[in-house]
C-alpha positions as CSV (number, residue, x, y, z in Angstrom):
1,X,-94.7,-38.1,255.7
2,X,-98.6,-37.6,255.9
3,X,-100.0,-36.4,253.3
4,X,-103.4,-34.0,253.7
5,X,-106.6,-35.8,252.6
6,X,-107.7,-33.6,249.6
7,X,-110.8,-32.3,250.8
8,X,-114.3,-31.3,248.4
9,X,-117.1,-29.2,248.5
10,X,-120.4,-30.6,249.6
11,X,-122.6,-31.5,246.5
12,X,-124.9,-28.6,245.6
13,X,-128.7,-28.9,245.7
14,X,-131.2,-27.3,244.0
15,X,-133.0,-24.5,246.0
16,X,-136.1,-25.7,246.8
17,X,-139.2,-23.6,245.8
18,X,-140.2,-21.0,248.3
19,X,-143.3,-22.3,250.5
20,X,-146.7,-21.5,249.3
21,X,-148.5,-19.5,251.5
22,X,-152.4,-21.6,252.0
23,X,-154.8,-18.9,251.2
24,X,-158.0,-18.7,252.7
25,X,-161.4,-18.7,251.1
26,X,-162.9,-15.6,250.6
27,X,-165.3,-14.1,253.2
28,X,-168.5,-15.0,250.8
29,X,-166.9,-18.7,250.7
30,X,-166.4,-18.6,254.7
31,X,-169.9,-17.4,255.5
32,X,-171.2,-20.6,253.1
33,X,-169.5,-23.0,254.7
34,X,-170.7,-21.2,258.2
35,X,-174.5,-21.3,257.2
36,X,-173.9,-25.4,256.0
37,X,-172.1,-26.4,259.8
38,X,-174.5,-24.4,261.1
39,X,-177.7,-26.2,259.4
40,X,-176.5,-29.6,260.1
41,X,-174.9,-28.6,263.9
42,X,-178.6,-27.6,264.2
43,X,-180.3,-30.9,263.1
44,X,-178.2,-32.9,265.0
45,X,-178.7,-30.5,268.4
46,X,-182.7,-31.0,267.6
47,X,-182.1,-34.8,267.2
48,X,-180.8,-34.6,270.7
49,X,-183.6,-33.2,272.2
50,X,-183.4,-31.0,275.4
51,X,-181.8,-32.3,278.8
52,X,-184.7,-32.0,280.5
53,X,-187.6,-29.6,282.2
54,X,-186.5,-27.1,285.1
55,X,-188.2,-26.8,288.8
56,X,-190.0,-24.0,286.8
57,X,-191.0,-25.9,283.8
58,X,-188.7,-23.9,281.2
59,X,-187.1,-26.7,278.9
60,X,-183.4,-27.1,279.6
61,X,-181.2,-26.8,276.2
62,X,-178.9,-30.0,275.5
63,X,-175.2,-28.9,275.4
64,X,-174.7,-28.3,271.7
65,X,-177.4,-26.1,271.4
66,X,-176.5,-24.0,274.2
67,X,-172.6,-23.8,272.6
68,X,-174.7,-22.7,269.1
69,X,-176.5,-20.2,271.2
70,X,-173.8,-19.3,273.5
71,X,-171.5,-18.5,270.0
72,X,-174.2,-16.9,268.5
73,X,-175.0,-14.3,271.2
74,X,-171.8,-13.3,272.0
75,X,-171.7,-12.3,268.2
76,X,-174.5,-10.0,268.4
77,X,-173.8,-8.9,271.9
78,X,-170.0,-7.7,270.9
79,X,-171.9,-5.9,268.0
80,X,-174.3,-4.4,270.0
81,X,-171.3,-3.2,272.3
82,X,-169.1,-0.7,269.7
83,X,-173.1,0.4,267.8
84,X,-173.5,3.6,270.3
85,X,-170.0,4.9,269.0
86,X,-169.7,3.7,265.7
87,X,-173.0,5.6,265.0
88,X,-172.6,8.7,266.4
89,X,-168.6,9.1,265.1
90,X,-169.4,8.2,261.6
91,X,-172.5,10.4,261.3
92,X,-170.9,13.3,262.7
93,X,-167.4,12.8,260.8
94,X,-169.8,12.3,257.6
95,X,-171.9,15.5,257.7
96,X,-168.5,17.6,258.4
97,X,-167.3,15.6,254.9
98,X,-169.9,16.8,252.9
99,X,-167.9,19.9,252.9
100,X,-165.7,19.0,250.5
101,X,-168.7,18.1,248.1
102,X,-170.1,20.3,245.6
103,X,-173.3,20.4,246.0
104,X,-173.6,18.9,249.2
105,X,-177.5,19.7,250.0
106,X,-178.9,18.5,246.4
107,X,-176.5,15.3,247.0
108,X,-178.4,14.9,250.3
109,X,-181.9,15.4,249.1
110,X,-181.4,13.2,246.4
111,X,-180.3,10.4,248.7
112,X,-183.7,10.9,250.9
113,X,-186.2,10.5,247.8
114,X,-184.3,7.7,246.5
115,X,-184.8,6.7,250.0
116,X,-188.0,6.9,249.5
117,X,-188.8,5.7,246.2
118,X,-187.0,2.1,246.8
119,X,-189.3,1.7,249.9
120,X,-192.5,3.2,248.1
121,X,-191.9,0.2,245.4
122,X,-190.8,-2.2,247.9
123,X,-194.4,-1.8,250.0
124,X,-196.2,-1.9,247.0
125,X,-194.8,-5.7,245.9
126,X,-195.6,-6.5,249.8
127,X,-199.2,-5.2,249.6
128,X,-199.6,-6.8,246.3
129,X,-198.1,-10.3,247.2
130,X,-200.3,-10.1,250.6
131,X,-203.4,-10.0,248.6
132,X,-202.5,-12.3,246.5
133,X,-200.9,-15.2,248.7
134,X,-203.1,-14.6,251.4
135,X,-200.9,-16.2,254.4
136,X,-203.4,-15.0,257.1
137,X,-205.9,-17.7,255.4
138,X,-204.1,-20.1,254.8
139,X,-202.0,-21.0,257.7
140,X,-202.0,-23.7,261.2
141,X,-200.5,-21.7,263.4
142,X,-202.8,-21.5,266.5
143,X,-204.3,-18.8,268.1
144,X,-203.0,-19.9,271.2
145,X,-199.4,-18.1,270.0
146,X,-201.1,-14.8,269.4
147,X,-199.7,-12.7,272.0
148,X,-198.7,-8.8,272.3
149,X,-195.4,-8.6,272.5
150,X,-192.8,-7.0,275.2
151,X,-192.1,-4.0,272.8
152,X,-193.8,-1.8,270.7
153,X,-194.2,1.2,268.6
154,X,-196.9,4.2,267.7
155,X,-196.3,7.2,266.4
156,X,-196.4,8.7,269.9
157,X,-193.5,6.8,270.8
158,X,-191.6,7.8,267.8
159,X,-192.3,11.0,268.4
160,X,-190.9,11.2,271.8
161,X,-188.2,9.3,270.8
162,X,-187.1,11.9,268.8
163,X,-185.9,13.8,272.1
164,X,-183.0,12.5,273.3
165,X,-183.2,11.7,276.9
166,X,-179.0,12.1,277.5
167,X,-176.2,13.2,275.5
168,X,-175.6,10.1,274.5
169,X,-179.0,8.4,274.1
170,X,-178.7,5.9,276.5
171,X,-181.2,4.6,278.6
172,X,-180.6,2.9,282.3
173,X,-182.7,0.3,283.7
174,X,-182.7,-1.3,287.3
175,X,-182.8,-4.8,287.5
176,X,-184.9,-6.7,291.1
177,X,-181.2,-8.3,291.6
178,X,-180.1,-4.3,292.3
179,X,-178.5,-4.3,289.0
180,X,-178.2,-1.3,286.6
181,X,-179.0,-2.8,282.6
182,X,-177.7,0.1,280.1
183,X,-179.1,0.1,276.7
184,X,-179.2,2.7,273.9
185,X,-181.8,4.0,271.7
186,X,-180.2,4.2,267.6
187,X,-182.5,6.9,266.6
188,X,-181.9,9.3,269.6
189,X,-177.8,9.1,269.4
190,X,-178.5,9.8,265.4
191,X,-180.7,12.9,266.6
192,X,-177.5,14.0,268.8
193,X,-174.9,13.0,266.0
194,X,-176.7,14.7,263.1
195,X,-177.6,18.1,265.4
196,X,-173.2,18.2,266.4
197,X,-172.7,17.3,263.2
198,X,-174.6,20.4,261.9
199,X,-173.1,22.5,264.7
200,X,-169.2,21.2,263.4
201,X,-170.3,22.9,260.0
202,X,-171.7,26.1,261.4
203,X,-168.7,26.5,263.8
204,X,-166.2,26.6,261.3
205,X,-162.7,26.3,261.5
206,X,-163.0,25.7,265.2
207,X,-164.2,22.8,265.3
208,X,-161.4,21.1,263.4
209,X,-159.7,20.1,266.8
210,X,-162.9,18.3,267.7
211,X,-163.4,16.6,263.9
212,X,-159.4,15.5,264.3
213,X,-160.6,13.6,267.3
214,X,-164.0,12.3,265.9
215,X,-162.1,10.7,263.0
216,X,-159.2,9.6,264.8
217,X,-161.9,7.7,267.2
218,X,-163.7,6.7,264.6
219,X,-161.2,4.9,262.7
220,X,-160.3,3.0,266.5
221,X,-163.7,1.7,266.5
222,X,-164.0,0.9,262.9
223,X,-160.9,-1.2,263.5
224,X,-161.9,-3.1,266.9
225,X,-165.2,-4.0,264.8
226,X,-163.4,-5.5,261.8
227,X,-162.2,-8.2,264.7
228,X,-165.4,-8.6,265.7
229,X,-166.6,-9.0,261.7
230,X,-163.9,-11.4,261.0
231,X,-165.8,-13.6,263.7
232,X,-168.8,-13.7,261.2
233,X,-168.4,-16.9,259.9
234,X,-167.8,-19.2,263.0
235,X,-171.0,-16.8,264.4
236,X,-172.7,-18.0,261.4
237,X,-172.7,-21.7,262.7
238,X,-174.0,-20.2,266.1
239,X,-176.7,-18.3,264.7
240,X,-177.9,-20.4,262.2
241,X,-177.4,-23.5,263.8
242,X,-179.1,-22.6,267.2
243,X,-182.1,-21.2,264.8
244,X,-182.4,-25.0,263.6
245,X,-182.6,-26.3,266.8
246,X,-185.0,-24.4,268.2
247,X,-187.5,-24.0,265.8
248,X,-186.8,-26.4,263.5
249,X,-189.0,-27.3,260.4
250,X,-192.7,-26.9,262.5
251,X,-192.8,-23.5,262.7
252,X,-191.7,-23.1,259.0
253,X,-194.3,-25.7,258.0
254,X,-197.4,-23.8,259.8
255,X,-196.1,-20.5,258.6
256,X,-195.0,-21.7,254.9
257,X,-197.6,-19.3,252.9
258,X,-196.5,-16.0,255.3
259,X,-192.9,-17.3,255.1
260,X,-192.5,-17.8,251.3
261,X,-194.5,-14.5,250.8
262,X,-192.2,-12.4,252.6
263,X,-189.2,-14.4,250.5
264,X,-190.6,-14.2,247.2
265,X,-191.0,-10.4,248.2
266,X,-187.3,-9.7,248.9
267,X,-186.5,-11.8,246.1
268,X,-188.4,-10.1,244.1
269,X,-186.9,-6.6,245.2
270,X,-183.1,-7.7,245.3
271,X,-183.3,-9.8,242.0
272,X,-185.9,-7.9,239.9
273,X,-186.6,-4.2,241.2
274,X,-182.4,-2.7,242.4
275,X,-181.4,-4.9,238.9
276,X,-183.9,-2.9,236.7
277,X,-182.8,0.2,238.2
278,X,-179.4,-0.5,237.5
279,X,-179.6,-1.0,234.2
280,X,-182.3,2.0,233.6
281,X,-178.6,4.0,234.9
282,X,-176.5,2.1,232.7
283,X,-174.7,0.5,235.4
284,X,-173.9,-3.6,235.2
285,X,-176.1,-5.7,237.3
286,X,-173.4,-7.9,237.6
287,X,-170.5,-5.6,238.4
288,X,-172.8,-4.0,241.5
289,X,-173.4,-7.5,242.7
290,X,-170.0,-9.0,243.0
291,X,-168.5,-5.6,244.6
292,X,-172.2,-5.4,247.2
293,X,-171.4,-9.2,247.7
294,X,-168.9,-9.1,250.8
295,X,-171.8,-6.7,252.7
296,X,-175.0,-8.4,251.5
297,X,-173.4,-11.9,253.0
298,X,-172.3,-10.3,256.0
299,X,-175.6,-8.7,256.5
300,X,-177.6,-11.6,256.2
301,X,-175.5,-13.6,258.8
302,X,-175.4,-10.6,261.3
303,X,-179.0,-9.2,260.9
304,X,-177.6,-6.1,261.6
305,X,-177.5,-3.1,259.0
306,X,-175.5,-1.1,261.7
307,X,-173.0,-3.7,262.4
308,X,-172.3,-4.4,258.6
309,X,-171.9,-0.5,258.1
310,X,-168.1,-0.1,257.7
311,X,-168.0,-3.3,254.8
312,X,-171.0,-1.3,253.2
313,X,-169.1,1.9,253.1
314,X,-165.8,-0.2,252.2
315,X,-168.0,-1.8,249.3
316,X,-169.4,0.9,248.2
317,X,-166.3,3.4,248.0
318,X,-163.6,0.5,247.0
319,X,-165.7,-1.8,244.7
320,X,-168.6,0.5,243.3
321,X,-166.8,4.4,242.9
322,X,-168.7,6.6,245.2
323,X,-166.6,9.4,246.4
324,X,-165.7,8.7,250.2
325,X,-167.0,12.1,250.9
326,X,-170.6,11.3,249.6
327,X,-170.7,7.5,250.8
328,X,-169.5,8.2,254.4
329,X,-172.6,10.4,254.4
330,X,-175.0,8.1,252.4
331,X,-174.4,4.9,254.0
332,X,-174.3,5.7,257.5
333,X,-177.7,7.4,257.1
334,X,-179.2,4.6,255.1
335,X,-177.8,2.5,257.9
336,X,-180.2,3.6,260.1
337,X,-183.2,4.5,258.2
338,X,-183.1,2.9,254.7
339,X,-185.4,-0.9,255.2
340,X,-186.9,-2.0,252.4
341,X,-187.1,-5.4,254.0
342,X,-187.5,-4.8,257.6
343,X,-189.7,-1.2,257.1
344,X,-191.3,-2.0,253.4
345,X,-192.0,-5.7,252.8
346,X,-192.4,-7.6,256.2
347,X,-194.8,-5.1,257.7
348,X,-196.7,-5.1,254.3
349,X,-197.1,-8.5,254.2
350,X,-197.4,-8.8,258.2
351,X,-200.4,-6.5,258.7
352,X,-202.2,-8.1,256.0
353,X,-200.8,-11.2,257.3
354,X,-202.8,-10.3,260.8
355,X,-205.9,-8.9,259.6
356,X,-206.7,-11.9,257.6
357,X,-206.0,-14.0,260.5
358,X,-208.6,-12.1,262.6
359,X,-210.6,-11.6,260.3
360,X,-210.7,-8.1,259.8
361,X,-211.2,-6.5,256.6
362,X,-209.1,-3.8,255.3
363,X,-210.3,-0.8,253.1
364,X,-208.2,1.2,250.2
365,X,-207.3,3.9,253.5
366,X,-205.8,1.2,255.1
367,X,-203.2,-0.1,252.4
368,X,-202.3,3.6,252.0
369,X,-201.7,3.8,255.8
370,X,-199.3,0.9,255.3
371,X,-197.6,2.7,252.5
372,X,-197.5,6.7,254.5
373,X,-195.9,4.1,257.3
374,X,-193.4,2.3,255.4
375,X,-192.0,5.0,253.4
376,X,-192.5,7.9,256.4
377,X,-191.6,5.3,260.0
378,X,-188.4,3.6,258.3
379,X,-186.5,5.3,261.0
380,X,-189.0,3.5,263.8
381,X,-186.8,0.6,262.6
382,X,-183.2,2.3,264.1
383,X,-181.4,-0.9,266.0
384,X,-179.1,-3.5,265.8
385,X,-181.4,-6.3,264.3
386,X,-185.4,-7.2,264.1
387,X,-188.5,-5.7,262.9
388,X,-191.0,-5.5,265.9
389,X,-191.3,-2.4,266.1
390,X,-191.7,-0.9,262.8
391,X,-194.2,-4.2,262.8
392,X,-195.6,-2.4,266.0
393,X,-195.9,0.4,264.8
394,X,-198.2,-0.5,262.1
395,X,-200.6,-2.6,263.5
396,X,-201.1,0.3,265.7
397,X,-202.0,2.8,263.2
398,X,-203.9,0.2,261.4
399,X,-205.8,-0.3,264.7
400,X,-205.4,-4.3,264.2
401,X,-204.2,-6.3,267.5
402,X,-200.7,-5.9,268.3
403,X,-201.3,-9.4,269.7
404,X,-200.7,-11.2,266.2
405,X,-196.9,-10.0,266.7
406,X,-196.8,-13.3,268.9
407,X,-197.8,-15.3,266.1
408,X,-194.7,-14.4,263.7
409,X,-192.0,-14.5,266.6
410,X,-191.2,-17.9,265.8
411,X,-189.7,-17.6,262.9
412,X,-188.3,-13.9,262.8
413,X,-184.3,-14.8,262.9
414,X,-185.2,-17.0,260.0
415,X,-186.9,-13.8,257.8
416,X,-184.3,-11.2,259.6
417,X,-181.9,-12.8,257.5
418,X,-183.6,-12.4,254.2
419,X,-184.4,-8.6,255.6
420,X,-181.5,-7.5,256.7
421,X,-179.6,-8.6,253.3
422,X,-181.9,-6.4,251.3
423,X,-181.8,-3.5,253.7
424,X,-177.8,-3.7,252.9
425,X,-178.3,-4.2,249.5
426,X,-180.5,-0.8,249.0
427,X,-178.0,0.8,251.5
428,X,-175.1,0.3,248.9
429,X,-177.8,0.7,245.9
430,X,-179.1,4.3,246.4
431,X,-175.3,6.3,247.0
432,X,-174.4,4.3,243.7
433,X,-177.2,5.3,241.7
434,X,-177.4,8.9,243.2
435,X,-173.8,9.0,242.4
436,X,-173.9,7.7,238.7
437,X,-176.4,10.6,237.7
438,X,-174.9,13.0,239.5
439,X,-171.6,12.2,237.5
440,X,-169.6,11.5,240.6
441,X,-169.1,7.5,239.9
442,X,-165.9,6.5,239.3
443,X,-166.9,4.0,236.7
444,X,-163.0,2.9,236.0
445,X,-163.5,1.0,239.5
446,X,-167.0,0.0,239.3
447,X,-166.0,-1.9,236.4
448,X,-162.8,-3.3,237.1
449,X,-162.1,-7.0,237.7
450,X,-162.3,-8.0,241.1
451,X,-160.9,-11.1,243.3
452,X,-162.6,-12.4,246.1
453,X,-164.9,-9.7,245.8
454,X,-162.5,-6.8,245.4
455,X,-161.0,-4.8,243.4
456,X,-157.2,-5.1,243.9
457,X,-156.0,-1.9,243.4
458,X,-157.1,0.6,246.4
459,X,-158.7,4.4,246.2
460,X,-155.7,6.3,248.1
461,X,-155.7,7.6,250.2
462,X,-157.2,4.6,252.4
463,X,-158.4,4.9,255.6
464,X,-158.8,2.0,258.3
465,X,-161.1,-0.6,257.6
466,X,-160.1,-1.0,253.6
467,X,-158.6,-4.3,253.9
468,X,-160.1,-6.8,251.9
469,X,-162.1,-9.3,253.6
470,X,-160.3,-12.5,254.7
471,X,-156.9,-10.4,254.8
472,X,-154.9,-9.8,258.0
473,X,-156.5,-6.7,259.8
């Protein structure tokens, strides 16, 4: 008789510990370890030295630098791409917001002559360090690098600027291959935006159709340029890195005075003037810092003010407490005309910068030129990134030749950086302050603990484009 084996459980094992999920750096933390790859990518592409000369003489790039430049460009150029859109929606969907905010117009007018009172001080350290430094004396940079440059401004040109040439203030141009270039001009699709924008209020309940679509666009482009935003650390290495290899340390080194003078200027600015001003509101310096942080290091990768937009207006509602109604006004308009770096400092220092260097000596009605320019021309500046032709603009009024533009070309990406970072920072700075003596601030989130650079718990209802940087978007 067979007997059945007895038969026994298998042996129970602890459960092992659910897997931890590897977190990734914060977006500050990612852009860091962008900007070092990209510094030493950028030595070592310099150390290699070019490939060769062309059948025209042009120097032909070895292949890491044209992969640094290649990732670098297509950066810019996707930015460049979704600007025209993400200008126009967000101006117009933020003038029809400012319906819902009491006091809409005194709200507005504030934010202009706060506008204007950042950039007033900001010329004034420029003027002041330009006299004092005196970088167009003291400087080996040849002559032979003076030359005008392809673009420029006067007030003429602003002017007609002004006048938008299409409904959507783009401009064609024909190539010799037969091609057709399209480009857009910032400050004529901000003319359009802000005059439908006007027209949405006036019009009434009839235009809510067309502000259900202007939102609902808006928050498709804001989301298709997150994407492009989460590239900003590997473009980082591109930017930065192809920077290094093309100019290197020489043209730092002949322009060290003019270079450090427009530095110490922002520095002094973003470290010593915004901070004072925060606390004269009662507002921690701190606290405004860490919550501005995710933009300001996003803006100074980018060099764009435009392209950083949407994590200035994220900042500045989620970390800092400005109403959404009031910020989605503030920022996109400070996006395109509030510089203190590009519009207040660099062409300060710049045109004193040039007159020294040619010797041409400016009188008391020429430093207030520089100032009625500065504080008056920011908008001259409206673009994706650079300074040339707010710089333009006032050489020309000064009279002093445009040609000295040529000598500072060398080494604008490296002081677009530095600009562009302070243009964000007083772009997130002015709707905060405005916003604190109007008694609008929610000061429950300005001051709340943050991680990564955010505060955790979200304003609801949130719209796209709230995700914390470095999430999943």
């Amino acid at each position: 008789m067979s007997s059945a084996l007895p038969t026994s459980a298998p042996p129970t094992t602890p459960a092992s510990p659910p897997a931890r999920r590897l977190r990734m750096p914060s977006f500050g933390v990612q852009v860091l370890i962008g900007l070092v790859l990209g510094v030493v990518l950028g030595l070592v592409a310099r150390s290699m030295g070019p490939d060769g000369v062309s059948a025209t003489g042009e120097v032909d790039p070895n292949w890491l630098t044209e992969t640094l430049t290649t990732v670098g460009s297509t950066f810019v150029t996707l930015l460049k791409a979704v600007v025209p859109a993400l200008v126009f929606l967000a101006i117009v969907a933020s003038i029809a917001n400012l319906r819902d905010v009491a006091g809409a117009a005194r709200l507005a007018w504030k934010t202009l002559a706060w506008f204007a009172g950042t950039a007033l001080i900001a010329v004034s350290i420029g003027i002041v360090l330009g006299l004092v430094l005196q970088p167009g004396s003291r400087t080996s940079v040849s002559e032979q690098a003076a030359s005008a440059p392809s673009t420029s401004g006067s007030w003429l040109d602003f002017l007609n600027g002004l006048v938008p040439s299409n409904v959507l203030g783009l401009q064609a141009a024909a190539g010799e291959d037969g091609s057709v270039a399209l480009s857009f001009n910032v400050l004529q699709i901000l003319v359009v935006a802000i005059a439908v924008g006007i027209a949405t209020l006036k019009v009434g309940d009839a235009a809510e159709p067309f502000l259900v679509v202007v939102r609902s666009a808006l928050a498709v482009v804001q989301k298709v340029l997150w994407w492009i935003i989460l590239l900003a650390p590997v473009a980082t290495v591109g930017l930065l890195g192809k920077a290094v290899a093309t100019y290197g340390w020489d043209a730092l080194g002949s322009l060290g005075v003019f270079t450090g003078a427009v530095y110490a200027g922002l520095l002094l600015v973003l470290l010593v003037v915004y901070p004072v001003l925060l606390a004269v509101n009662g507002l921690s310096v701190r606290q405004f810092f860490s919550g501005a942080w995710p933009a300001i290091s996003l803006a100074f990768v980018s060099r764009s003010s435009v392209g950083t937009m949407p994590v200035t207006e994220s900042v500045t509602e989620r970390n800092l407490g400005v109403p959404r109604a009031y910020s989605s006004f503030a920022v996109p308009l400070g996006a395109t005309t509030k510089m203190d770096g590009c519009a207040s400092i660099y062409p300060a220092i710049s045109a004193i910068f040039v007159a020294q260097f040619f010797g041409v000596d400016l009188a008391v009605t020429d430093y207030l030129l520089i100032v009625l320019v500065s504080v008056i021309g920011s908008a001259a500046t409206a673009g994706v990134t650079g300074a040339t032709v707010m710089l333009t603009l006032t050489l020309s009024t000064l009279g002093l030749p445009l040609e000295g533009v040529g000598l500072l070309l060398a080494i604008d990406p490296i002081l677009d950086m530095g600009r562009t970072a302070v243009n964000v920072t007083g772009q997130a700075l002015v709707p905060t302050l405005v916003a604190q003596r109007e008694g609008i601030l929610d000061r429950a989130t300005y001051d709340a603990p943050r991680e990564g650079g955010w505060v955790q718990q979200s304003p609801a209802p949130a719209p796209v484009l709230r995700t914390p940087v470095g999430a999943d978007a």
